[in-house]
C-alpha positions in Angstrom: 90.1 120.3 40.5 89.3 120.5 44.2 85.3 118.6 43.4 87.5 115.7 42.2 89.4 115.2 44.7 86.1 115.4 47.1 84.4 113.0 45.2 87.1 110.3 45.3 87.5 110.4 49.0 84.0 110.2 49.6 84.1 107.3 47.3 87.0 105.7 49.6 84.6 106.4 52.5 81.9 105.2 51.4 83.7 102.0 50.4 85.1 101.2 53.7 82.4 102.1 55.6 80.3 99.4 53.3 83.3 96.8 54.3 82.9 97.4 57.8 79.7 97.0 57.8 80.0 93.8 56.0 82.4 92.9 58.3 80.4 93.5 61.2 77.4 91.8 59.6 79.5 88.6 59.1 80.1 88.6 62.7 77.0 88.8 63.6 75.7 86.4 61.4 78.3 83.7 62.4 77.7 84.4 66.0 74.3 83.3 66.2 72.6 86.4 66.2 70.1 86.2 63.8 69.0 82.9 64.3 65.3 82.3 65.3 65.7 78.9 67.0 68.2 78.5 69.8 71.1 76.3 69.3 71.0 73.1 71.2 74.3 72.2 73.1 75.0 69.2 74.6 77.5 68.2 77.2 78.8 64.7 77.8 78.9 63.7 81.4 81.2 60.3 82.1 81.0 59.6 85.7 83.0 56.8 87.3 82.8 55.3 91.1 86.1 53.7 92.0 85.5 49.9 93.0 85.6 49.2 96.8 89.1 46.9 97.5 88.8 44.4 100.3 92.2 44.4 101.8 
């Protein structure tokens, strides 16, 4: 009775230990991590001079 009950919560572990993992994974993937090339970013500059009044 008892090697039942063993092999169903090691079962459970495993399983959420494979989901964290995957989770983790995920994360890591989306952030960027794996990527070979680095990921271009580009920032818009607007400058404007205020005209010059005559008073």
């Amino acid at each position: 009775m008892e090697d039942g009950k063993s092999v169903a919560s090691n079962f459970i572990w495993a399983l959420a230990l494979i989901i964290i993992v995957g989770i983790i994974m995920g994360a890591l993937y989306y952030g960027g991590v794996f990527s070979s090339k680095p990921q271009k970013q580009e920032i818009e500059v607007d400058i404007k001079v205020p005209g010059a009044s005559n008073s």
